[in-house]
N, C-alpha and C positions, 0 to 999 in steps of 0.2 A: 623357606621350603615348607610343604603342606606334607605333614605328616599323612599317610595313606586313608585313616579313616578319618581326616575332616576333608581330603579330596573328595572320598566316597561320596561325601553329605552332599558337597556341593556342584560335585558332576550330575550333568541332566543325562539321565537314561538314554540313550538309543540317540547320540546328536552326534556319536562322532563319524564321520565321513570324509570318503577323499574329495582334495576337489582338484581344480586344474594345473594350481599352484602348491597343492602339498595336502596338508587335512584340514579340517574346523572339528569343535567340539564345543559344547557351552556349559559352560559354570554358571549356577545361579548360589548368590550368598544368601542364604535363609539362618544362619548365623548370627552375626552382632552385624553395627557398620563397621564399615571399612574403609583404609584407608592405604589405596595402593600405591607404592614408592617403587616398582621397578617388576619387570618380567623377564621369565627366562633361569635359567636354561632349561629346556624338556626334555626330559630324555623320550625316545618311543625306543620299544625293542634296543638295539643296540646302537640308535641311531641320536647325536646330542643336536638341540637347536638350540642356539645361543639368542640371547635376550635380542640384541642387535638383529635379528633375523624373524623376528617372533611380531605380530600385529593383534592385538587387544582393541575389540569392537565394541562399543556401549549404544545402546538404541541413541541413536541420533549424536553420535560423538565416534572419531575413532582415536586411538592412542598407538602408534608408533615404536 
């Protein structure tokens, strides 16, 4: 879990939107590297998405 102010860092300003399947938003890691081992859960409002339900996009790669 991303403590609130390293979400802050690495949310891109003004990207979040709905779309036809739910929302998008983009994260850029301007941080250290990284090494992702799982996604999920997001909470929005009162509403939770569970990993399993969740799609992580990389230019030219998707991850499930």
């Amino acid at each position: 879990m991303f403590p609130p102010f390293i979400l802050a860092k690495l949310y891109v300003k003004s990207t979040l939107k709905n779309t036809a399947t739910g929302f998008e938003f983009t994260l850029k890691n301007i941080i250290d590297s990284t090494l992702l081992i799982g996604i999920g859960p997001i909470t929005v409002g009162d509403k939770v998405y569970e990993g399993a339900s969740l799609t992580m996009a990389v230019p030219d790669k998707s991850v499930s």
